[in-house]
C-alpha angles and dihedrals in degrees: 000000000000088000104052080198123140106182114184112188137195120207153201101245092138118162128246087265089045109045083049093067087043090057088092096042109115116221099012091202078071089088094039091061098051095047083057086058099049091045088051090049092045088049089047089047090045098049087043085055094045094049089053092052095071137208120308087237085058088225118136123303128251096197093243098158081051111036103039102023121034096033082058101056111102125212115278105276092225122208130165100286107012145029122211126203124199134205105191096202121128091193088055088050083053096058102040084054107028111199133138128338120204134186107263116253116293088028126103096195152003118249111219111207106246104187132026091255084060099044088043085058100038129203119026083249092068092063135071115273095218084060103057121075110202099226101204123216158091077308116026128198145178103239126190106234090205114199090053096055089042091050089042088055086054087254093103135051103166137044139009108255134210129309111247111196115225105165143037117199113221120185084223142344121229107216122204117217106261100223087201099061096095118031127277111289093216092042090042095049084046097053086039085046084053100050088055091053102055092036091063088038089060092042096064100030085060116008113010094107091063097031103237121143125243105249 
């Protein structure tokens, strides 16, 4: 993963019939960039859809599909035949591939969130160190001993309360693809199918005779 690059391309692969009633279109590259148009507005509407969907744990969002997805995807890069769009988003990459996840360097694990207070804080790093018990074993975890961090906030006077586990601390994650990160490949060549219809439909409703392109 040394290139966190997703590119999704549209291309010129007309048919015979269709590439006949292209022969007048000036400049071809006229279609191409409208098709860009239309891919980068089915992505924005797919990661819109995805964000709204939540998490499976049902706990608050963190916009990934917004904030890490469809604010990295770049305008269609338009040539003659074909127009290119790229997400530069390494977690996204992650998600199209799978594969294996590992602690960055320095660190020994990765802490998984284990309840929604966790996941809504982040990373151990973001609490308080005084707040967090490391919990050894064959399956180790960061646990919330919760009257002392309640009596250390001034909300607590007596006991010690009891120990809430927010992390579990995993050596490595194995990530299956998720099949529904892009579009659908069959809906996506359908809407894309569409736009080249009513384009050409337009052209030579409007324009054909002189061979300028709808805009």
């Amino acid at each position: 993963m040394s290139n966190p690059l997703i590119s999704i391309q549209v291309q010129d692969t007309m048919s015979p019939a269709l590439r006949a009633q292209a022969v007048g279109i000036n400049p071809p590259r006229a279609l191409v960039a409208r098709l860009g148009g239309e891919l980068k507005k089915a992505l924005q509407e797919h990661f819109r859809a995805r964000g709204d969907e939540g998490n499976k744990h049902k706990w608050p969002s963190r916009e990934f599909w917004n904030r890490e997805v469809a604010v990295k995807m770049g305008a269609p890069a338009v040539g003659e035949h074909d127009a290119t769009i790229t997400i530069a988003s390494r977690p996204l990459l992650q998600k199209v591939y799978g594969g294996r996840i590992t602690p960055k360097a320095g660190k020994k694990a990765l802490a998984i969130p284990m309840c929604e207070l966790a996941y809504r804080r982040g990373q151990p790093s973001d609490w308080d160190r005084q707040d967090l018990m490391y919990i050894p074993g064959k399956r180790p975890f960061l646990a919330l001993r919760e009257g002392d961090a309640k009596r250390r906030r001034g909300q607590a006077k007596t006991g010690k309360g009891a120990l809430r586990i927010m992390y579990r601390l995993v050596p490595f994650v194995d990530q299956a693809p998720d099949p529904r990160a892009l579009p659908d490949r069959a809906g996506l060549v359908a809407r894309l199918s569409a736009t080249a219809d009513k384009w050409f439909a337009r052209w030579r409703r409007t324009a054909g005779s002189a061979g300028v392109p709808p805009a």
